[in-house]
C-alpha positions as CSV (number, residue, x, y, z in Angstrom):
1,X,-2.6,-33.2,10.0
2,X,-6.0,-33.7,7.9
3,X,-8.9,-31.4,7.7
4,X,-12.2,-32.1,6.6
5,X,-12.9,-33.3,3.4
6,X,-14.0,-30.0,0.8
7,X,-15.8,-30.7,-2.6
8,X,-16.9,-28.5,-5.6
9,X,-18.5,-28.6,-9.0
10,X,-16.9,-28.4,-12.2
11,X,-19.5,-26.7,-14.1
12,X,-19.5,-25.1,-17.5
13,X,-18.0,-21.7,-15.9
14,X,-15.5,-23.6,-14.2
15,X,-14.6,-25.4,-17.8
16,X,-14.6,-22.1,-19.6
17,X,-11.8,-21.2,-17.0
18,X,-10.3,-24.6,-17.8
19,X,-10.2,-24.1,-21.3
20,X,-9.1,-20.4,-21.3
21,X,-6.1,-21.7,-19.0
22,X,-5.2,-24.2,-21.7
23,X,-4.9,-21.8,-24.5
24,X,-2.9,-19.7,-22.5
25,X,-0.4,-22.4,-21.5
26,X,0.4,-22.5,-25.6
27,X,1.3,-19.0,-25.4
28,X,3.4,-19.4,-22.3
29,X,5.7,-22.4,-23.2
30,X,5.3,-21.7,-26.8
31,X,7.8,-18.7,-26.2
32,X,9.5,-20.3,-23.5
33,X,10.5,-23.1,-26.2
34,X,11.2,-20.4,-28.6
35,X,13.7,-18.3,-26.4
36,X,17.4,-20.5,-27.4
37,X,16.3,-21.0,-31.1
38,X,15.5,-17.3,-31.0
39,X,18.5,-16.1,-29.0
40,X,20.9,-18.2,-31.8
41,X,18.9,-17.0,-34.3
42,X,19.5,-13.2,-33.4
43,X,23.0,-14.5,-32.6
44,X,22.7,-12.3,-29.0
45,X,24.0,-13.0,-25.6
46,X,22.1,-14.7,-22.8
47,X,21.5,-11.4,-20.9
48,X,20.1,-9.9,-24.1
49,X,17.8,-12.9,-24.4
50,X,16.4,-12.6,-21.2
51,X,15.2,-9.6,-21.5
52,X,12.7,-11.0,-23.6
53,X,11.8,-12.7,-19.9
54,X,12.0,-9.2,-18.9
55,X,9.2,-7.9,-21.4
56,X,6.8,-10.7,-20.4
57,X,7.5,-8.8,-16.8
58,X,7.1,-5.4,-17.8
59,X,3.9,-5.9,-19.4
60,X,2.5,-8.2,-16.7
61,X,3.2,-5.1,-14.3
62,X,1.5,-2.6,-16.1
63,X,-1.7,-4.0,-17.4
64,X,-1.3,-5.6,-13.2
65,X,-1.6,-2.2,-11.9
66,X,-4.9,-1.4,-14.5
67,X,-6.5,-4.8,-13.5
68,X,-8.8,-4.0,-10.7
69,X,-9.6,-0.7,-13.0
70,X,-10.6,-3.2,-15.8
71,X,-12.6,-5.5,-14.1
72,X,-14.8,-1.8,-12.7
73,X,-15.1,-0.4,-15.9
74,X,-16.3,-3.4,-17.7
75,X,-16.4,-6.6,-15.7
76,X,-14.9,-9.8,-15.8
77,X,-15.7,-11.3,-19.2
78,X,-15.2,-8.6,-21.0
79,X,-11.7,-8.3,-19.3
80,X,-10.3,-12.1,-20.2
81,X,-11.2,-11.6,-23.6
82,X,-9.4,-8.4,-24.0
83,X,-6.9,-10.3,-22.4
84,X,-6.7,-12.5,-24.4
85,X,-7.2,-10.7,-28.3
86,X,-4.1,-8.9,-26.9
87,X,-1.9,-11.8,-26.3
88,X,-2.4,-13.2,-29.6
89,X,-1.6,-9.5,-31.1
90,X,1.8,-10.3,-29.4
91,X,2.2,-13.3,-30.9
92,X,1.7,-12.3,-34.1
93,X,4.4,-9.6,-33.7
94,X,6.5,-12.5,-32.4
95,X,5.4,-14.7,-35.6
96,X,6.2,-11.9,-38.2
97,X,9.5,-10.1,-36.1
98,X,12.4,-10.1,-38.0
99,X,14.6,-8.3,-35.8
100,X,14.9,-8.3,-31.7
101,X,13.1,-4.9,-31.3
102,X,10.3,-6.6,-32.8
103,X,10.3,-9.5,-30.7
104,X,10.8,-8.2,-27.5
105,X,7.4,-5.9,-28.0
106,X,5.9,-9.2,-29.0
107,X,6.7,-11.1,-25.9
108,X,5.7,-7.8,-24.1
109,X,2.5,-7.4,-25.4
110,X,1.6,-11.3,-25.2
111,X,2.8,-11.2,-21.6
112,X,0.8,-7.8,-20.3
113,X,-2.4,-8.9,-22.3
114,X,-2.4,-12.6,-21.0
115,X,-1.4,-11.6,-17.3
116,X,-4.8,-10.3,-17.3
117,X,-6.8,-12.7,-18.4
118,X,-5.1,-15.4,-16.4
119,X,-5.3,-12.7,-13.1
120,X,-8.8,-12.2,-13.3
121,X,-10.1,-15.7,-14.3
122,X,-8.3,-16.7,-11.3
123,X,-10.0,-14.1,-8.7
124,X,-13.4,-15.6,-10.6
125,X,-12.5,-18.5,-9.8
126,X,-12.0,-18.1,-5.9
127,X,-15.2,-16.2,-5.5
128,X,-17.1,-18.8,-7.7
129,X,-15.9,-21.8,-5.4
130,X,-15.4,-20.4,-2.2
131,X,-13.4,-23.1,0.3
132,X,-12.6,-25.1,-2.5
133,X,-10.8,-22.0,-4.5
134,X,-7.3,-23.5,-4.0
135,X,-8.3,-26.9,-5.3
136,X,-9.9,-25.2,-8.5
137,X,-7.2,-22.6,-9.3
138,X,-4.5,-25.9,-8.8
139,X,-6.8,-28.3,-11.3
140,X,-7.0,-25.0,-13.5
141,X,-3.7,-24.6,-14.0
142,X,-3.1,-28.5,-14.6
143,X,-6.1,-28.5,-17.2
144,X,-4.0,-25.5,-18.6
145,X,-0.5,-27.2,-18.8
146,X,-1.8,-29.9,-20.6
147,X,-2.6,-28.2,-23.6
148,X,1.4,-27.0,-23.5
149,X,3.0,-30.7,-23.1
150,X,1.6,-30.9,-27.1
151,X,2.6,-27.2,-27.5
152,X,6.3,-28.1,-26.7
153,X,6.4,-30.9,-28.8
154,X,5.0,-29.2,-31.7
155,X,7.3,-27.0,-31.1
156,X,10.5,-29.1,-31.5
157,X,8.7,-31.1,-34.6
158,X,7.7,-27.3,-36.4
159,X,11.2,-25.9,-35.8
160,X,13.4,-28.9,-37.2
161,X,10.8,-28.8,-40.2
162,X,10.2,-26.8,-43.1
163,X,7.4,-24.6,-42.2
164,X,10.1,-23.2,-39.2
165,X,9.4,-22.3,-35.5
166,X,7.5,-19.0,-35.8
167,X,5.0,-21.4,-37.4
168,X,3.8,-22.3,-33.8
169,X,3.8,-18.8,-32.7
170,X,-0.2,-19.1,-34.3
171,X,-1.5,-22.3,-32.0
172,X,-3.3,-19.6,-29.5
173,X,-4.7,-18.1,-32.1
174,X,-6.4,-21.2,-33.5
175,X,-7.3,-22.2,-30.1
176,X,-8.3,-18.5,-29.2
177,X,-10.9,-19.1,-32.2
178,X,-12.1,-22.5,-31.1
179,X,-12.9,-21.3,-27.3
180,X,-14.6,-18.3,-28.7
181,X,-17.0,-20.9,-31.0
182,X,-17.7,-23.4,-28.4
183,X,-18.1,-21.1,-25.4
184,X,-17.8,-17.4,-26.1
185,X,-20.8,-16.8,-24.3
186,X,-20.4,-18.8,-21.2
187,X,-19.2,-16.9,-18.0
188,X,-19.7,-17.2,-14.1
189,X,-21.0,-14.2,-12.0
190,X,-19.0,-10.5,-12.1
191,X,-17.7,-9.2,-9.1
192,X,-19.6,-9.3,-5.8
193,X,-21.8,-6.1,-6.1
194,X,-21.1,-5.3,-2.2
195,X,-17.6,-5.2,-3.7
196,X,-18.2,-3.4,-7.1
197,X,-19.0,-0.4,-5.7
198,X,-15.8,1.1,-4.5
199,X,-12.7,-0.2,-4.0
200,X,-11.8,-1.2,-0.4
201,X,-9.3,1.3,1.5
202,X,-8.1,-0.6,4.1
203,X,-4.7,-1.5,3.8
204,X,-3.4,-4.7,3.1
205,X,-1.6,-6.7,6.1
206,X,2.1,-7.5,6.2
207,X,1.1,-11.3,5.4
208,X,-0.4,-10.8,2.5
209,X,3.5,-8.4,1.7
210,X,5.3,-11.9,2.6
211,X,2.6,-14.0,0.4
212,X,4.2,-11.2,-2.6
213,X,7.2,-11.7,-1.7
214,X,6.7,-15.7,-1.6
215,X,5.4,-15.8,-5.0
216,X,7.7,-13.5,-6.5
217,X,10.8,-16.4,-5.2
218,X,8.1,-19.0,-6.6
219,X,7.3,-17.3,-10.2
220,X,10.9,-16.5,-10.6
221,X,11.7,-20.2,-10.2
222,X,9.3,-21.5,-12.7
223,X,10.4,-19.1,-15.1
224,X,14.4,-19.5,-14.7
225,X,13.3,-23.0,-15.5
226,X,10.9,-22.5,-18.6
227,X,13.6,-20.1,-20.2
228,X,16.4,-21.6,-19.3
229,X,16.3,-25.2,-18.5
230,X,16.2,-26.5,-22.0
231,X,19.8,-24.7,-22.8
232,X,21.4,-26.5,-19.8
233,X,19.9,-29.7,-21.1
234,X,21.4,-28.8,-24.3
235,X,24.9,-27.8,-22.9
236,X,25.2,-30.9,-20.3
237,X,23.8,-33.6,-22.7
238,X,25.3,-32.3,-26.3
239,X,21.6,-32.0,-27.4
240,X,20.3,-29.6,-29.7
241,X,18.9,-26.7,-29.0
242,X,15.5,-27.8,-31.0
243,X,16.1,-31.4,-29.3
244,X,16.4,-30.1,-26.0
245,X,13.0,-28.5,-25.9
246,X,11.7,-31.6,-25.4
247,X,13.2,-31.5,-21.9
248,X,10.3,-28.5,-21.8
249,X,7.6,-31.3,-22.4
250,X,9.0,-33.4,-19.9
251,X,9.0,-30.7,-17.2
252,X,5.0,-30.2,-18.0
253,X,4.2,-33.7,-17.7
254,X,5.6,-33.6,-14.3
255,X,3.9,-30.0,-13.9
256,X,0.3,-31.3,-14.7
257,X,1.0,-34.2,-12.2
258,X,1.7,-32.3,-9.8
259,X,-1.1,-29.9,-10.4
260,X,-3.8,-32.4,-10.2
261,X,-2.2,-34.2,-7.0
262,X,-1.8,-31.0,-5.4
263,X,-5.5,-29.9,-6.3
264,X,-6.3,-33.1,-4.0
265,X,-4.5,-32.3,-1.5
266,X,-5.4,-29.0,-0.7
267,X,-9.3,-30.6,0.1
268,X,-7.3,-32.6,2.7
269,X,-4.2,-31.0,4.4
270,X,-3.7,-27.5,5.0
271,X,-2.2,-25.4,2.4
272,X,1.1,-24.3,3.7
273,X,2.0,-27.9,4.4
274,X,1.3,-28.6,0.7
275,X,2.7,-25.9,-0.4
276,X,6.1,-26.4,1.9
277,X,6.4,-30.0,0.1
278,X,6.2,-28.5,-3.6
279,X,9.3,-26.5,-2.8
280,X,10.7,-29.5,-1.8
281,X,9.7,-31.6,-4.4
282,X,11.3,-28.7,-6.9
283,X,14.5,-28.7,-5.3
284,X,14.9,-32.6,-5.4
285,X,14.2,-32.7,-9.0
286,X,16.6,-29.6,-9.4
287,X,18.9,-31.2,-7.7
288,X,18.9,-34.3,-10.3
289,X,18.4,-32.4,-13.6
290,X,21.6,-30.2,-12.1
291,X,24.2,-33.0,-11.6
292,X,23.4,-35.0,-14.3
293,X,25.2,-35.3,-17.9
294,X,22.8,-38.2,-19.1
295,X,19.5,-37.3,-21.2
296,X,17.4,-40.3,-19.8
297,X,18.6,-39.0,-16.1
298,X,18.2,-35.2,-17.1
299,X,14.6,-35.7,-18.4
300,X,13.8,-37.3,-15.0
301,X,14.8,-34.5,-13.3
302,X,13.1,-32.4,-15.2
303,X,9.4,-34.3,-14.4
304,X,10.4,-34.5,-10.8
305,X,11.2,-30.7,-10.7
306,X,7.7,-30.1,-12.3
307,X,5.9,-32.1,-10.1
308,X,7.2,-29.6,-7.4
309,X,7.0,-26.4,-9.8
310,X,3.5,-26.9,-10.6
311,X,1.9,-25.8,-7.5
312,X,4.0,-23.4,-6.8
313,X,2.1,-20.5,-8.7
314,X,-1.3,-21.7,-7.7
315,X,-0.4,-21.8,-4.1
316,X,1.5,-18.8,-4.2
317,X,-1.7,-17.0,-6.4
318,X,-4.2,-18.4,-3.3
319,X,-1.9,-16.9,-0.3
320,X,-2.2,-13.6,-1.9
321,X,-6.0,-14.2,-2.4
322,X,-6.7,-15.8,1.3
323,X,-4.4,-12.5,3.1
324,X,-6.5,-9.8,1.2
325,X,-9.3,-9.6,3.4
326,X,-12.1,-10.3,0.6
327,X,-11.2,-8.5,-2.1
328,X,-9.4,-11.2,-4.8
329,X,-9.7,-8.9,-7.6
330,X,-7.2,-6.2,-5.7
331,X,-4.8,-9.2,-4.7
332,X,-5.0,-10.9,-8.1
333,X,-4.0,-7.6,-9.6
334,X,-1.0,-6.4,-7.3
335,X,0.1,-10.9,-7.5
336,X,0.4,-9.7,-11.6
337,X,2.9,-7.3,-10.0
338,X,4.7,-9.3,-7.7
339,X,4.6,-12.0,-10.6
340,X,5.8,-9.8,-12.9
341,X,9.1,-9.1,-11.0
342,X,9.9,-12.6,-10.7
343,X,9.2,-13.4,-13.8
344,X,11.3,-11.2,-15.2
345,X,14.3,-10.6,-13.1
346,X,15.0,-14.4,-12.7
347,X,15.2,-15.5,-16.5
348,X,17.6,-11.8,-16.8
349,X,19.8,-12.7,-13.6
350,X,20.2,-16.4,-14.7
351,X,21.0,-14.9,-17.8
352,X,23.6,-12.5,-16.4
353,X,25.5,-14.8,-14.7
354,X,25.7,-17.7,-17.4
355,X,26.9,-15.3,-19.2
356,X,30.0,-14.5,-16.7
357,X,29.8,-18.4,-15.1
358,X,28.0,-20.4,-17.1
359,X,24.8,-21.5,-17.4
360,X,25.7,-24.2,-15.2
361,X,26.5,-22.4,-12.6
362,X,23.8,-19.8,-13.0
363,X,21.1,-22.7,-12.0
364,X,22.1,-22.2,-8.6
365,X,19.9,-19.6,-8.5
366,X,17.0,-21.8,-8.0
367,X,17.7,-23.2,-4.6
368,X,18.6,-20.1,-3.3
369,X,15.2,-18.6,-4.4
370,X,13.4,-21.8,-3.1
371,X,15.1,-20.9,0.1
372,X,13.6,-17.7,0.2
373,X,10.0,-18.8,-0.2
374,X,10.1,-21.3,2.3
375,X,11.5,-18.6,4.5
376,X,9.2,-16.3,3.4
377,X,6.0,-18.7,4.6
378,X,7.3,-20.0,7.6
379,X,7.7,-16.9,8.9
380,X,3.5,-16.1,8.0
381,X,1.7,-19.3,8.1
382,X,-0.2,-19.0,11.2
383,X,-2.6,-17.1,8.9
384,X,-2.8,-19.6,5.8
């Protein structure tokens, strides 16, 4: 079932967004890439190594629960850019850690700061496009996981080389200065002033509970894959760790496709039925990148399971948004919580149990949690 056709306007607001998105997609799968090399490098177990997952989480959480404080206190723009001089602060701590105490606070820091400029650029983005907000926080996030297909690559080339993989722990950073040159000065309107004024009391509904609970399953899935998927690529194919990352690029190029097809969609079909199909989508391409021992077979799996993964996050972000009654920049915040969870207890729990089954084994994980989000909005999508 169709609905009515739903446009909107990329302007220079919307591009900053765009842009912003991108740099932070360095950041993201700049770690990600770095997690095996880092976790043979410490010479630590897979547990240990995901609680760098676990950091990202922790962080996310906290500066989650200050967001709607934030955006109060000094609005909007100011926000995202605190958001993001604090996520390159991590990755220079990350860059220049020589021990894991060090890193861990670096993929803390980079993870709270960033959850908060990626939060509240996305509740700007609703308010700024109204009806079309799904379709602009999905093309958002595939402008943004374009700029980490490159990021992965450079990855792989930078740690097999010379100059060593801390090297493209700086790529934000350059790109941080480049946004702030070409558009440090554009931004879309603050918050609402009918909503500025005090924060709503009423209490959330128990749809907008399931959308958490939706996107906690969803977020957890995309990150057991970012952290993870490259060391069972490694272990089932006899790749190298450095070599395997590439399996990373793979999974974004699937990721931005199914980002910018999804984005389409959501101006045509309603979004649970979109966002039922991603799941599926993620568990057919787990399903491949799973059974497989061949590269060529492995690295399909990989683009199919990010053609599913891609909308996941969006979708699950715009259920939170749509449930809360009108007030984005509450849901945005408490979705950095229920993000945060997922992001970190799936890398740690896939870690866990490699560690006692394998890493093989320890994929199952993601169909069970894809079953749980499909559960989860079933059970509420008379209100999507």
């Amino acid at each position: 079932m169709s609905t009515p056709a739903i446009t909107f306007t990329r302007d220079r607001p919307t591009w900053f967004v765009y842009l912003m998105l991108a740099t932070f997609a360095t950041y993201l799968y700049g770690l990600s890439s770095a997690l095996p090399t880092l976790r043979a490098e410490l010479g630590v177990t897979q547990a240990v190594a995901g609680l760098h997952g676990t950091g990202m989480a922790v962080g996310s959480i906290l500066t989650g629960l200050s967001m709607p404080w934030l955006t109060r206190r000094y609005g909007r723009r100011i926000a995202v850019w605190i958001g993001i001089a604090g996520m390159n602060a991590g990755m220079v701590l990350v860059a220049f850690g020589p021990t894991l105490p060090f890193t861990l606070a670096g993929y803390s820091i980079a993870g709270g700061f960033a959850a908060i400029a990626l939060y509240v650029s996305m509740a700007a983005l609703s308010d700024h496009h109204g009806r079309a907000g799904p379709a602009s926080i999905s093309e958002a996030n595939a402008v943004g996981v374009l700029a980490g297909i490159p990021a992965t690559y450079a990855f792989s080339v930078l740690a097999e080389s010379v100059l060593g993989w801390r090297t493209a722990m700086f790529i934000p950073i350059v790109l941080t200065a480049l946004l702030a040159f070409a558009m440090g000065r554009v931004w879309f309107p603050e918050v609402p002033g009918e909503r500025s004024v005090e924060r709503s009391k009423t209490p959330f509904g128990w749809r907008f509970y399931f959308a958490g609970a939706v996107l906690l399953c969803c977020v957890a899935v995309e990150f057991v894959f970012n952290l993870w998927a490259a060391e069972l690529f490694s272990q089932r194919t006899g790749l190298s760790l450095a070599e395997a990352a590439t399996g990373l690029t793979a999974m974004l190029c699937g990721i931005a496709a199914g980002r910018f097809g999804g984005a389409a969609l959501t101006l045509r079909y309603p979004v649970w039925q979109v966002f039922l199909g991603t799941m599926a989508v993620t568990l057919v391409g787990w399903a491949v990148f799973w059974s497989t021992t061949a590269v060529a077979v492995g690295y399909l799996g990989l683009v199919i399971s990010g053609a599913g993964i891609g909308m996941l996050f969006p979708l699950g972000l715009t259920r939170m948004i749509e449930t809360s009654g009108g007030r984005p920049d509450q849901a945005s915040g408490i979705a950095s919580v229920w993000a945060g969870v997922g992001s970190g207890t799936g890398p740690f729990v896939l870690g866990a149990l490699g560690d006692s089954f394998g890493t093989h084994a320890a994929f199952l994980l993601a169909p069970a949690l894809l079953g749980l989000a499909a559960g989860g909005l079933l059970s509420s999508r008379s209100n999507f």
